[in-house]
N, CA and C atoms as a LAMMPS dump frame, in Angstrom:
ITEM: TIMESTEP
0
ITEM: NUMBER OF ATOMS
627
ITEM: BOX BOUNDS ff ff ff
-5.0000000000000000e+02 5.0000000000000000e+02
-5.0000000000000000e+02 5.0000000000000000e+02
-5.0000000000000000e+02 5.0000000000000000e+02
ITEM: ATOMS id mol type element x y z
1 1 1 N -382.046 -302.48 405.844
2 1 2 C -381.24 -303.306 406.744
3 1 3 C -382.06 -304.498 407.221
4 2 1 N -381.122 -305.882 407.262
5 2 2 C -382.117 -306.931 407.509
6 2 3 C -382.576 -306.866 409.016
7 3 1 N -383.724 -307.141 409.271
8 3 2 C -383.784 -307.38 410.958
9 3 3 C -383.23 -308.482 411.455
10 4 1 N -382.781 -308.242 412.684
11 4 2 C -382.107 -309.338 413.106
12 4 3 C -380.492 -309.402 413.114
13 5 1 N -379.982 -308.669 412.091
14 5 2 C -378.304 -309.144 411.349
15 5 3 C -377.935 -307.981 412.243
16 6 1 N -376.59 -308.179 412.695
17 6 2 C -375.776 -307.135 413.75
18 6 3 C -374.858 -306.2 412.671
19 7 1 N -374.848 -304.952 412.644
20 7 2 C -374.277 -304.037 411.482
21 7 3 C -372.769 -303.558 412.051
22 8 1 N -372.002 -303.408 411.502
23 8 2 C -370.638 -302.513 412.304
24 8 3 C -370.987 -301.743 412.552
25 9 1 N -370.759 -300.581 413.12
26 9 2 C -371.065 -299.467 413.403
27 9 3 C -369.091 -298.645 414.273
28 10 1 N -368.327 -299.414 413.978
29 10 2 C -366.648 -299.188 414.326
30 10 3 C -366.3 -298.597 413.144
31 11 1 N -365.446 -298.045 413.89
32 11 2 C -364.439 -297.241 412.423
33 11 3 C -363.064 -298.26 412.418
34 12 1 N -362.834 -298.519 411.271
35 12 2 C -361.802 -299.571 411.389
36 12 3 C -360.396 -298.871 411.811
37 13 1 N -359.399 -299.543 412.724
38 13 2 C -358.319 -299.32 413.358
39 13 3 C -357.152 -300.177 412.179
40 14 1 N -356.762 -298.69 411.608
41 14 2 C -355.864 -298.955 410.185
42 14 3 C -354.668 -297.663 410.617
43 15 1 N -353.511 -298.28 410.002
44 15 2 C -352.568 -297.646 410.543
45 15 3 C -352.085 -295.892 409.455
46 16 1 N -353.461 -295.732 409.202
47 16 2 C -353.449 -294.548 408.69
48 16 3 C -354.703 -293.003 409.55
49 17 1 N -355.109 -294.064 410.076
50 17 2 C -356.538 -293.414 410.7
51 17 3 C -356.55 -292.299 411.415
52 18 1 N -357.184 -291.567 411.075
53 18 2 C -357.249 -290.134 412.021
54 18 3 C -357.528 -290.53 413.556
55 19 1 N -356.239 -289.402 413.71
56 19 2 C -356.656 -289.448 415.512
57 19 3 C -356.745 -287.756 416.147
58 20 1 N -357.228 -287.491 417.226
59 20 2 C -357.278 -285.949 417.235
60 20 3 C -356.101 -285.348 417.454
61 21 1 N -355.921 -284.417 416.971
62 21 2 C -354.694 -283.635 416.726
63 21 3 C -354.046 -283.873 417.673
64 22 1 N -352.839 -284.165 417.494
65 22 2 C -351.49 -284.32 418.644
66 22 3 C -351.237 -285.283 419.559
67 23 1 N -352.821 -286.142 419.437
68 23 2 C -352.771 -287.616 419.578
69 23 3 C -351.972 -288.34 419.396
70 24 1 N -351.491 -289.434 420.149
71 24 2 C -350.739 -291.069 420.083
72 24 3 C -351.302 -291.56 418.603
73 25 1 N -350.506 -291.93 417.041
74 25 2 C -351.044 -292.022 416.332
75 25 3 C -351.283 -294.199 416.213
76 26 1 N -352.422 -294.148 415.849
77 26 2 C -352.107 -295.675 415.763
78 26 3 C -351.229 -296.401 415.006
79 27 1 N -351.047 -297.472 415.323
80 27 2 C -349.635 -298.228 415.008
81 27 3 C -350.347 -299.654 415.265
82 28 1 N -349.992 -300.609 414.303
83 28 2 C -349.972 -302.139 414.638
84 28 3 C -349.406 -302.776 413.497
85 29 1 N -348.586 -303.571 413.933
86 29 2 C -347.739 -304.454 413.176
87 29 3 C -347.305 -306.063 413.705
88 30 1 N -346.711 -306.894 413.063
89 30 2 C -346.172 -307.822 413.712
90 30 3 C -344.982 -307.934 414.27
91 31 1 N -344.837 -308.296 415.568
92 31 2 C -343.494 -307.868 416.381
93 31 3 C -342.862 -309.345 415.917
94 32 1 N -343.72 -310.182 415.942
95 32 2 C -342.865 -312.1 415.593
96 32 3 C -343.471 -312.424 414.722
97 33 1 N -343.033 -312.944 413.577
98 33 2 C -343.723 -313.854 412.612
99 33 3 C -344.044 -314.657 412.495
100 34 1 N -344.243 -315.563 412.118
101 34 2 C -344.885 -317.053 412.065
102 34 3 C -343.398 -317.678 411.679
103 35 1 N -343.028 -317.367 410.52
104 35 2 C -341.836 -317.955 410.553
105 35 3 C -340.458 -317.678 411.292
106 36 1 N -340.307 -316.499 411.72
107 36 2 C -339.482 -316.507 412.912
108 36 3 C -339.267 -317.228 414.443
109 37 1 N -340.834 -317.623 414.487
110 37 2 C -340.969 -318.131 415.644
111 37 3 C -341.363 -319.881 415.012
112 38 1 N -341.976 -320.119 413.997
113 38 2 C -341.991 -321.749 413.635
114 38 3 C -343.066 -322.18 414.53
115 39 1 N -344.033 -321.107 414.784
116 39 2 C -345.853 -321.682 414.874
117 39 3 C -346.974 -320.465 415.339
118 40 1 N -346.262 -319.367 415.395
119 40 2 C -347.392 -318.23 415.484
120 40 3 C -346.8 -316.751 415.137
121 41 1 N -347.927 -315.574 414.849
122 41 2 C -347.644 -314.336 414.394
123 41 3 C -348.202 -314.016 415.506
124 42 1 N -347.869 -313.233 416.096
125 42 2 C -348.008 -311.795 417.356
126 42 3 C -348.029 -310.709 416.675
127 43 1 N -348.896 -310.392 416.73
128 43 2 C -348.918 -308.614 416.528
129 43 3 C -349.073 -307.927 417.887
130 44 1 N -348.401 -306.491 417.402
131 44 2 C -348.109 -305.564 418.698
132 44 3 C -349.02 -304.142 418.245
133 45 1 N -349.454 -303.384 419.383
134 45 2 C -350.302 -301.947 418.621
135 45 3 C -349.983 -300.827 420.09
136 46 1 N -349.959 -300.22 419.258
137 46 2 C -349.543 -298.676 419.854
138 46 3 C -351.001 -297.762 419.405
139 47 1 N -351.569 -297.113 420.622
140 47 2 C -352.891 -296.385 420.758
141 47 3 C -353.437 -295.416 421.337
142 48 1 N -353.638 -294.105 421.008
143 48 2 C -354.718 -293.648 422.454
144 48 3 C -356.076 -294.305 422.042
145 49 1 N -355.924 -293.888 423.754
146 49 2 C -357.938 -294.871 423.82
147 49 3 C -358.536 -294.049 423.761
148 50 1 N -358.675 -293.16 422.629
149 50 2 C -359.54 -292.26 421.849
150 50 3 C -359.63 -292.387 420.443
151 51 1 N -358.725 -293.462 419.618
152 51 2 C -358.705 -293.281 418.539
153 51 3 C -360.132 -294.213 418.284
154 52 1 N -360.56 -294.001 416.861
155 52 2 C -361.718 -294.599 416.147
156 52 3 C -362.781 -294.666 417.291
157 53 1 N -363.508 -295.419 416.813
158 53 2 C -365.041 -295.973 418.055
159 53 3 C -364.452 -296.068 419.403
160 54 1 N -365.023 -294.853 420.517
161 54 2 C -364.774 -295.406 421.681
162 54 3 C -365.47 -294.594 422.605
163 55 1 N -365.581 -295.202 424.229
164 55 2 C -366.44 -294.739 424.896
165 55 3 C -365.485 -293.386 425.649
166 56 1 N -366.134 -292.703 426.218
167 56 2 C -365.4 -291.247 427.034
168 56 3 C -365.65 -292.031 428.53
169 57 1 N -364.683 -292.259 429.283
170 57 2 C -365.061 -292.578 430.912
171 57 3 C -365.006 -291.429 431.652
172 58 1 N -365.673 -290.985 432.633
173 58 2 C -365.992 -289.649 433.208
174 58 3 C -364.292 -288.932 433.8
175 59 1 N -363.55 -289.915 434.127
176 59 2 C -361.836 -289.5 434.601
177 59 3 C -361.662 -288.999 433.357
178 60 1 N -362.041 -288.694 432.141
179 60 2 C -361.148 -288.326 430.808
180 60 3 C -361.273 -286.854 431.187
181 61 1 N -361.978 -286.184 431.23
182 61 2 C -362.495 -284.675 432.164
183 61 3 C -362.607 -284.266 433.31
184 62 1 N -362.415 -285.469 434.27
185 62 2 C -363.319 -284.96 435.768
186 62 3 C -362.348 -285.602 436.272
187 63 1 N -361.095 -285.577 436.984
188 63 2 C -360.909 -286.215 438.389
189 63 3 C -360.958 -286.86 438.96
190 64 1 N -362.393 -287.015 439.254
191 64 2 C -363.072 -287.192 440.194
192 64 3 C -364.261 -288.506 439.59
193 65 1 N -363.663 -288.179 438.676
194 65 2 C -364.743 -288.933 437.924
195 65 3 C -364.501 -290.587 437.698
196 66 1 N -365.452 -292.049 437.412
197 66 2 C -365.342 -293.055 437.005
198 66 3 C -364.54 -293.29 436.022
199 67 1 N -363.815 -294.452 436.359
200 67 2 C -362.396 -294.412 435.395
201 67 3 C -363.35 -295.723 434.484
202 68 1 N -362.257 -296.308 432.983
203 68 2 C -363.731 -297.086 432.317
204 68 3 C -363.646 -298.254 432.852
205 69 1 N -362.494 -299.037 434.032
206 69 2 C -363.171 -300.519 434.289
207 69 3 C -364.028 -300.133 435.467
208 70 1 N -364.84 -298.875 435.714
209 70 2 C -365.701 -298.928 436.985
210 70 3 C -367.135 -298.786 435.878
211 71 1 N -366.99 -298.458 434.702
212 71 2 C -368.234 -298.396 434.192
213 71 3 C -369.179 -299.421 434.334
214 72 1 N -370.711 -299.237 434.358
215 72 2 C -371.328 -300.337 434.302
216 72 3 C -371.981 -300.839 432.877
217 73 1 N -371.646 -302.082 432.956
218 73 2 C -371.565 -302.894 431.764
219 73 3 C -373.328 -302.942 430.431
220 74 1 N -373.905 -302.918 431.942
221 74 2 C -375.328 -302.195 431.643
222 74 3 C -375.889 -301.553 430.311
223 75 1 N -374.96 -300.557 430.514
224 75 2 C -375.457 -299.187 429.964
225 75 3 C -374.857 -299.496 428.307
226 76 1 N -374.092 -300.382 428.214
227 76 2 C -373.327 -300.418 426.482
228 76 3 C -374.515 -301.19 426.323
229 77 1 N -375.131 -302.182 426.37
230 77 2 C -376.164 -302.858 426.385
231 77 3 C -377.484 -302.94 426.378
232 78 1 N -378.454 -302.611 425.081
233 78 2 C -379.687 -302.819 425.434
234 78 3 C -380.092 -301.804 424.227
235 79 1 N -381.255 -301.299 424.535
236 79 2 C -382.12 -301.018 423.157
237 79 3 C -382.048 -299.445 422.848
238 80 1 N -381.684 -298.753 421.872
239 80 2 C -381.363 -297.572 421.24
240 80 3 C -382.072 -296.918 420.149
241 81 1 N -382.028 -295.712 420.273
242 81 2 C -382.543 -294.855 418.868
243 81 3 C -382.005 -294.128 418.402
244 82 1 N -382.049 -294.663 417.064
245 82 2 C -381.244 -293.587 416.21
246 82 3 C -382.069 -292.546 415.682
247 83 1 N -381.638 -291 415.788
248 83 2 C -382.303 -289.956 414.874
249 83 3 C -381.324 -289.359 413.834
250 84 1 N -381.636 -288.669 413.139
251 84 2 C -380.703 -288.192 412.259
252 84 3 C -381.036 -286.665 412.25
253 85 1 N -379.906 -285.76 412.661
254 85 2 C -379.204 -284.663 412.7
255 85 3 C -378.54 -284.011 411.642
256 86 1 N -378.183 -284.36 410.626
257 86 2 C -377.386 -284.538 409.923
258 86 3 C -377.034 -282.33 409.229
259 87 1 N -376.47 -282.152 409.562
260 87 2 C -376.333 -280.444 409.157
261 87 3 C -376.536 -279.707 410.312
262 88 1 N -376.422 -280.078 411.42
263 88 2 C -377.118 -278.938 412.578
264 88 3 C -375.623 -278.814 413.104
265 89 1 N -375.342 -277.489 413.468
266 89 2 C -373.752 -277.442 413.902
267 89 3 C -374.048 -277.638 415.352
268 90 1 N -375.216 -277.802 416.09
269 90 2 C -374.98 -277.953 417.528
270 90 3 C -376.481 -278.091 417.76
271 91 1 N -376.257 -279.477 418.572
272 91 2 C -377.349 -280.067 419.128
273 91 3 C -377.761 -279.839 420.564
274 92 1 N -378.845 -279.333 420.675
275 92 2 C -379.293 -279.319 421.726
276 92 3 C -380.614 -279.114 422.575
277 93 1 N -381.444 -279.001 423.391
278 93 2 C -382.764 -278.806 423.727
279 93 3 C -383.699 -278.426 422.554
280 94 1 N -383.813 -277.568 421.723
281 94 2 C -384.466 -277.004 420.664
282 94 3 C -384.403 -278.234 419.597
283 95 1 N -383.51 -278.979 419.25
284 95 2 C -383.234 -279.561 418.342
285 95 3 C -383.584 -281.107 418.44
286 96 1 N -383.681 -281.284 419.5
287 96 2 C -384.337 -282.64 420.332
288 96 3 C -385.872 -282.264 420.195
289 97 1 N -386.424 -281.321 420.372
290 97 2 C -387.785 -281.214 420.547
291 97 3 C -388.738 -282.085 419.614
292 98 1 N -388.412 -282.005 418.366
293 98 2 C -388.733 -282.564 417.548
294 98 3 C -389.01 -283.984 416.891
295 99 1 N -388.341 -284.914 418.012
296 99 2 C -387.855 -286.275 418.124
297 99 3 C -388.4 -287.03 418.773
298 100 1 N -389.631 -288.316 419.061
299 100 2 C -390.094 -288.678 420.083
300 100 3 C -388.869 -289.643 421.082
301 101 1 N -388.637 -288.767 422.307
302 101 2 C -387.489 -290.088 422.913
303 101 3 C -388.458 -290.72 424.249
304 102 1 N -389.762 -290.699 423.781
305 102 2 C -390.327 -292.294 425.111
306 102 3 C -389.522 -292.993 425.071
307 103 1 N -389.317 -293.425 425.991
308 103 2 C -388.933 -294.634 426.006
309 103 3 C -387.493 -295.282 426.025
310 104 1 N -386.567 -294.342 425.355
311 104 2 C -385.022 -294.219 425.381
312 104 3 C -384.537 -294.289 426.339
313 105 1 N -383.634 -295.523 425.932
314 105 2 C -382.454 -295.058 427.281
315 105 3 C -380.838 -294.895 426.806
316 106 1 N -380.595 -295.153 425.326
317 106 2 C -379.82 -295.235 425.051
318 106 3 C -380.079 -294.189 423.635
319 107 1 N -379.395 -292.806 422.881
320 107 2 C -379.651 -291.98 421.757
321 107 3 C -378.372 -291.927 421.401
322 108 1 N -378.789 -291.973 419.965
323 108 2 C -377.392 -292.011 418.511
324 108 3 C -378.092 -290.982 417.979
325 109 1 N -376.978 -290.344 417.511
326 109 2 C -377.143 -289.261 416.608
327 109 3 C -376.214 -289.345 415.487
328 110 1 N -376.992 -289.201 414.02
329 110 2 C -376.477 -289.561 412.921
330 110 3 C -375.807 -288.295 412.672
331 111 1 N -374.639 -287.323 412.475
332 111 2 C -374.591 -286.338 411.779
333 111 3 C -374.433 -285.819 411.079
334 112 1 N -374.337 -287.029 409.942
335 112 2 C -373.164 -286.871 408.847
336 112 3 C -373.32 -287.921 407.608
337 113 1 N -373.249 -287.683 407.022
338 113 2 C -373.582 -289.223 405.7
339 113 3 C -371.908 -289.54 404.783
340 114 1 N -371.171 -288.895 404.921
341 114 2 C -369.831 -288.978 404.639
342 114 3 C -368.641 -289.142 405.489
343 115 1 N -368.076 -289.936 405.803
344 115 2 C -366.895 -290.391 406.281
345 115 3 C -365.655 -290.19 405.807
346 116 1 N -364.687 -290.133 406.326
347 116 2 C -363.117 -289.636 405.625
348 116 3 C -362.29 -290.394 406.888
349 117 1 N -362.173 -291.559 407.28
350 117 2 C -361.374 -292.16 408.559
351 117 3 C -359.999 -291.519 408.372
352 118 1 N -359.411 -291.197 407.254
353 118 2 C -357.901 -290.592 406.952
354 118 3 C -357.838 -289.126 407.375
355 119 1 N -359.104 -288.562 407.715
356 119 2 C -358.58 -287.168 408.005
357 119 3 C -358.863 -286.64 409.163
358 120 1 N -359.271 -286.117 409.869
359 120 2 C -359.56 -285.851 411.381
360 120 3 C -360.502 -284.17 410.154
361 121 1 N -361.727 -284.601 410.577
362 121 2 C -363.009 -283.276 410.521
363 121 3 C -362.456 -282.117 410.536
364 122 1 N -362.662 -281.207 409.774
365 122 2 C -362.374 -279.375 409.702
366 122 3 C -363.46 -278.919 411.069
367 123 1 N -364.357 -279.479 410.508
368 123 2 C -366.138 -278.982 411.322
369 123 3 C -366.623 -280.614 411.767
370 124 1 N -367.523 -280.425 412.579
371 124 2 C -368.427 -281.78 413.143
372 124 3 C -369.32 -280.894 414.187
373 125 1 N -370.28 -281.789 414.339
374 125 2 C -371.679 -281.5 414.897
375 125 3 C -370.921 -281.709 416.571
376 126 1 N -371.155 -280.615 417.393
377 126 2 C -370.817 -280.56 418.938
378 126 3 C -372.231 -280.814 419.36
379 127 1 N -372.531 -280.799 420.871
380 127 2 C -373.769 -280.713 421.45
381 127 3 C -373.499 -279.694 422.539
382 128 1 N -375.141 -278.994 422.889
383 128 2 C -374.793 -277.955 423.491
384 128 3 C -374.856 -278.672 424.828
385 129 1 N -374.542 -277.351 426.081
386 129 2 C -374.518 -278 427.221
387 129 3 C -375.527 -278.034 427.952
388 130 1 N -377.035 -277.861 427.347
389 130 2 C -378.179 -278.108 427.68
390 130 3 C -378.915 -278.948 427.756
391 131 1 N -378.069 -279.973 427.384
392 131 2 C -378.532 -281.275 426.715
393 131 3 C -378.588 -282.412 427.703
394 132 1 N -377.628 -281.884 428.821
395 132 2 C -377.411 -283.133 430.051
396 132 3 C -378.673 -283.6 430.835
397 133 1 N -379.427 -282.062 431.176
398 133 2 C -380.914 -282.453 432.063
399 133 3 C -381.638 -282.768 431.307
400 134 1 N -381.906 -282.352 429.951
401 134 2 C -382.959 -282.964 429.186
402 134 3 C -382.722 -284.404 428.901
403 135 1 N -381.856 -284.949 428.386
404 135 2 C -381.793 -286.336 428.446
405 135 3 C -381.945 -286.809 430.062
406 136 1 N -381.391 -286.674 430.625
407 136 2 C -381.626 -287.314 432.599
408 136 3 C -383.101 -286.971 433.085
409 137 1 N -384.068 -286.231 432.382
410 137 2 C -385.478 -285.861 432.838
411 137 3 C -386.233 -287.247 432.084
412 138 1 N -385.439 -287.914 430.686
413 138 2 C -386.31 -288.732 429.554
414 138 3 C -385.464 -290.251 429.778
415 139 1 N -384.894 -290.146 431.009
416 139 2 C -384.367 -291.564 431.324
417 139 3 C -383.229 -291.939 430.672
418 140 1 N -382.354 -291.532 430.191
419 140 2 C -381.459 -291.461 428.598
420 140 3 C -380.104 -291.943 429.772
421 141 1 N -379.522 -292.891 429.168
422 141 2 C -378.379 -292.864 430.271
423 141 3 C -377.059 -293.068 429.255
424 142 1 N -377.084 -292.991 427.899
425 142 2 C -375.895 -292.869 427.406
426 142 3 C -376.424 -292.053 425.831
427 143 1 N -375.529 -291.535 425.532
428 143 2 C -375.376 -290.828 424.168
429 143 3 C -374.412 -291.397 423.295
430 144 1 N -374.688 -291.275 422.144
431 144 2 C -373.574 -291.755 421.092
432 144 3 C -373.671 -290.987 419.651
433 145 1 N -372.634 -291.119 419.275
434 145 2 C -372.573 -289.575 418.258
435 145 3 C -371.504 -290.085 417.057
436 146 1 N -371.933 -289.84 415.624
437 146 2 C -370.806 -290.215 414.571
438 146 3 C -369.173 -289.324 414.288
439 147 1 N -369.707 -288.527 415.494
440 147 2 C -368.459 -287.293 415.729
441 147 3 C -367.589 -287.213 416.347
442 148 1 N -366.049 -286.86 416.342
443 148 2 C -365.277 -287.346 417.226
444 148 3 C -365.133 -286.575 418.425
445 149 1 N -365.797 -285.963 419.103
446 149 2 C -366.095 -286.011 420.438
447 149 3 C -367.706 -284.966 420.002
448 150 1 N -368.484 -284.551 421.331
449 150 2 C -369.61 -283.887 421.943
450 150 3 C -369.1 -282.338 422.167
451 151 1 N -367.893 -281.854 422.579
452 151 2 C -366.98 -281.144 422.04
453 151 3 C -366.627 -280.289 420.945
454 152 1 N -366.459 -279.209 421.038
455 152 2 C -365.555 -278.543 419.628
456 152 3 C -363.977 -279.04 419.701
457 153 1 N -363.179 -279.324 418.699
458 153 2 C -361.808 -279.149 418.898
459 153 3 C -361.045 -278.637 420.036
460 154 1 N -361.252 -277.278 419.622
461 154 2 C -360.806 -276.342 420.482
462 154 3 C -361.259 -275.832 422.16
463 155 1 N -362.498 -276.653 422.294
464 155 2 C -362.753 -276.374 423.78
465 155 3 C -362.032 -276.952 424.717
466 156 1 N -361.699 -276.496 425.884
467 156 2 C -360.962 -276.813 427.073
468 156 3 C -361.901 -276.631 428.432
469 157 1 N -362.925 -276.001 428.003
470 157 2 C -364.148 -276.297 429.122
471 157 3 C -364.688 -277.72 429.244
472 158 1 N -364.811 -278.004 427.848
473 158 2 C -365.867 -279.23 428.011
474 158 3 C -367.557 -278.974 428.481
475 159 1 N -368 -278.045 427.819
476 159 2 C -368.912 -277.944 428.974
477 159 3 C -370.159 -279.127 428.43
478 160 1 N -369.821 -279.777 427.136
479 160 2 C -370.835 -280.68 426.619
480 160 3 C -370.731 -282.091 427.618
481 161 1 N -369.453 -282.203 427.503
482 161 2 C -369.01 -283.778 428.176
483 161 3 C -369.761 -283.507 430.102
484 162 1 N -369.107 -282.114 430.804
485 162 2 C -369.571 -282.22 431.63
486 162 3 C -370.678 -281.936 432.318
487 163 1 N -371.513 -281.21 431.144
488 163 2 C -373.033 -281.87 431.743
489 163 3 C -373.524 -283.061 431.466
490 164 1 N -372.857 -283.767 430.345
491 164 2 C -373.719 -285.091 430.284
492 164 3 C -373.286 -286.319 431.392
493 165 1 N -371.858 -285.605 431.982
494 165 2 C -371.296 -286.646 433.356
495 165 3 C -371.997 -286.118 434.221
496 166 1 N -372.444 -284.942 434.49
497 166 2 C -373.668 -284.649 436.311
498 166 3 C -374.909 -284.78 436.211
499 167 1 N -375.441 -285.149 434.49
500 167 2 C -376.939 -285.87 434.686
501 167 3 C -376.214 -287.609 434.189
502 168 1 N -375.694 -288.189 434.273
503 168 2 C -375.625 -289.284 434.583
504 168 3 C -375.153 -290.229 433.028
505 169 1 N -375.199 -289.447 432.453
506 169 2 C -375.13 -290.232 430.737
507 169 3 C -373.607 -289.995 430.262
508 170 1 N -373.802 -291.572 429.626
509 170 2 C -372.178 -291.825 428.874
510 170 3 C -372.37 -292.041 427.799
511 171 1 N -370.954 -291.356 427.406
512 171 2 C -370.354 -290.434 425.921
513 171 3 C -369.705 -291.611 424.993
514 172 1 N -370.553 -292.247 423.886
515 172 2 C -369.925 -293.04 422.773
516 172 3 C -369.596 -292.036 421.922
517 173 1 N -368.179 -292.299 421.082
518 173 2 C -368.205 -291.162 420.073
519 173 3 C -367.378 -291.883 419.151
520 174 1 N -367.392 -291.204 417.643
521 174 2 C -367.031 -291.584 416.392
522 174 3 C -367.156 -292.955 415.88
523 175 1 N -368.795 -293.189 416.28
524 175 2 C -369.58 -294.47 415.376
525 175 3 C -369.628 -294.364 413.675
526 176 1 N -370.013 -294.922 413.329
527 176 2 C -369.95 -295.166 411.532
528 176 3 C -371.581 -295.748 411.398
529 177 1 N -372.386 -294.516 410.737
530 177 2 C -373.801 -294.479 410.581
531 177 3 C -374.508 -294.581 409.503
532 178 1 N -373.857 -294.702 408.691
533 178 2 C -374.17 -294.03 407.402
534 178 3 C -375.053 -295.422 406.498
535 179 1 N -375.146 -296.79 406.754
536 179 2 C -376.118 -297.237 406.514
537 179 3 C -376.965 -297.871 407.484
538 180 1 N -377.101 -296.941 408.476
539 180 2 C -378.662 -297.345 409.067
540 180 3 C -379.362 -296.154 409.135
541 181 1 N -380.981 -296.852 409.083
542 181 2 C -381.489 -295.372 408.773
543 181 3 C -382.513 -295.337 410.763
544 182 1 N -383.005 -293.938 410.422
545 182 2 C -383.3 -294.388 412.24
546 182 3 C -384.378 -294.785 412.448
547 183 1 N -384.409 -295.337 413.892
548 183 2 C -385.323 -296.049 414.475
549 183 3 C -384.732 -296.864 415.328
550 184 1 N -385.363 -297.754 415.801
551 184 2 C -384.959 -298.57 417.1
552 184 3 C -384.553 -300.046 416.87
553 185 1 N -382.929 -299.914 417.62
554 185 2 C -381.92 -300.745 417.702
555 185 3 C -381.824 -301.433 418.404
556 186 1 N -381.103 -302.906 418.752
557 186 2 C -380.241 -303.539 420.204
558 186 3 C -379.094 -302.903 419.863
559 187 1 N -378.294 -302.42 421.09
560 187 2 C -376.808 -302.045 420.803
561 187 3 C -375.538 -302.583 421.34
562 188 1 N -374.658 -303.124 421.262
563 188 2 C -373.611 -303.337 421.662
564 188 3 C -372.329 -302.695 421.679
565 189 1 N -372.393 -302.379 422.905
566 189 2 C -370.603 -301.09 422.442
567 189 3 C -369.961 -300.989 423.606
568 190 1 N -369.288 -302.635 423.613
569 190 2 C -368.6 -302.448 425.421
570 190 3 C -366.984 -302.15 425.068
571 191 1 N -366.94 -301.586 426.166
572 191 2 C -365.104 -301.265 426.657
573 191 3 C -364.581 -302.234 427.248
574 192 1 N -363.513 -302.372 426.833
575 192 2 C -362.386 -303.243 427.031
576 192 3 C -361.95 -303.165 428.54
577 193 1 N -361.664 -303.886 429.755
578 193 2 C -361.436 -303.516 430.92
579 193 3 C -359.906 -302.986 431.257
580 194 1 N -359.847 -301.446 430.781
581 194 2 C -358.698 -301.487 431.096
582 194 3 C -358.78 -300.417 432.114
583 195 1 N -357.344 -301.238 433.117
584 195 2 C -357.364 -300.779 434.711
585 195 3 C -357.35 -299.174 434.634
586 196 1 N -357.97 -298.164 435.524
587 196 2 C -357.66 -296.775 435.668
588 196 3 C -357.635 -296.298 434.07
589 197 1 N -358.646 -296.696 433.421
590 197 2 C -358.559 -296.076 431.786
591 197 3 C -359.06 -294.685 431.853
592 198 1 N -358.897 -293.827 430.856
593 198 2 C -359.825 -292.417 430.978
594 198 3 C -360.768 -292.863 429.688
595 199 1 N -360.52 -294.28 428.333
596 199 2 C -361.423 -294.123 427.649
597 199 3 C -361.464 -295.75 427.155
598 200 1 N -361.932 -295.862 426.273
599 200 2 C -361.497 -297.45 425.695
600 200 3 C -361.883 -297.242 424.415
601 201 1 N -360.991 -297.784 423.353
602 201 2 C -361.767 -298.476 421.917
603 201 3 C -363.14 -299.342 422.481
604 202 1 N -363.905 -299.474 421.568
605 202 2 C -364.801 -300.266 421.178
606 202 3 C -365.099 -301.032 419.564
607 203 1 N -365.413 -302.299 419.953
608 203 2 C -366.644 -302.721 418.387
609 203 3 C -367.788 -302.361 418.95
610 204 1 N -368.465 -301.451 418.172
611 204 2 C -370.257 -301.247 418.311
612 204 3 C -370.763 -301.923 417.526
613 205 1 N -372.029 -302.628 417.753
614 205 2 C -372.427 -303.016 416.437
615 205 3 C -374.197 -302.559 416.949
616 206 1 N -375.174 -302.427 415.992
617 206 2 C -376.292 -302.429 416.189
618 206 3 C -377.158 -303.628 415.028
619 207 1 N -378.767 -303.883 415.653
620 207 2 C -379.359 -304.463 414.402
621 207 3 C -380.867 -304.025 414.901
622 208 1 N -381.79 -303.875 413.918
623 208 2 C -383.302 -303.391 413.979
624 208 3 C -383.609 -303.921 415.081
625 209 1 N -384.12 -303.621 416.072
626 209 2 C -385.288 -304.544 417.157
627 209 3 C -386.617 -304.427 416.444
């Protein structure tokens, strides 16, 4: 990867794209045409703000929690490391050990080298819920993951999402990794300001620092 050049790191928003089961499916089309109207095309889109690349705001689980236009802008912003995971069904304290994170304030986790945007995952890499103090002890204030949530499918605890909301770190999920290899990034992956959101799409992009 060249240094310097900003990489996608979004899953493209195509009107076939997996969304999690029972999800708002995406939709975008043109509501006016260019020639109907005789000087512009409008397109219209139908979404949850969970589909493809997007951030988790702490209200998506908690209540009580920061909705995403209270997020701080901060934290999408600034310098990252990528490690690669890639086969571990669940990440957590033991599995970090191995990884130098001086210095981090921002961790990607690669888990996967194959993509399928058309299907929504059988299996994907969860994180355990041990994972919240160890990152908040190493300064870590956001996580990001090629998986579509930190989560199993089937959990209704959450207990991944809500330890990483009471040590202080926010949840990027279902980035597109697969040509960068790891090491240390600038990152960009802001949310869209939308009022009382529980999540937002994002463009992420990263490039070598």
């Amino acid at each position: 990867m060249e240094k310097g050049r900003w990489m996608d790191i979004s899953q493209p928003l195509t009107n076939d794209i997996a969304v999690w089961p029972g999800d708002t499916p995406f939709s975008f089309h043109l509501s006016l045409t260019k020639a109907e109207t005789n000087s512009v095309n409008i397109g219209k889109l139908s979404t949850s703000t969970h589909t493809g690349t997007h951030v988790d705001a702490p209200f998506h689980f908690a209540e009580d929690g920061k909705k995403i236009h209270e997020l701080d802008l901060q934290t999408f912003i600034g310098g990252a490391r990528l490690i690669d995971v890639t086969g571990v069904p669940k990440v957590g304290v033991e599995e970090l050990r191995s990884h130098d994170l001086s210095g981090v304030k921002r961790l990607i986790l690669r888990t996967r080298s194959i993509y399928d945007f058309k299907h929504f995952p059988d299996q994907y890499t969860v994180l355990d819920e041990n994972i919240g103090p160890y990152l908040k002890e190493r300064g870590i204030i956001l996580i990001g993951t090629d998986a579509p949530s930190v989560d199993a499918v089937d959990s209704k605890t959450l207990d991944a999402h809500h330890s990483l909301h009471r040590n202080g770190i926010t949840i990027l999920e279902n980035l597109v990794l697969r040509d960068l290899t790891p090491g240390d990034y600038d990152l960009i992956a802001l949310p869209l300001k939308i009022q009382d959101g529980d999540a937002s799409p994002v463009r992420a992009v990263m490039r070598k620092s």
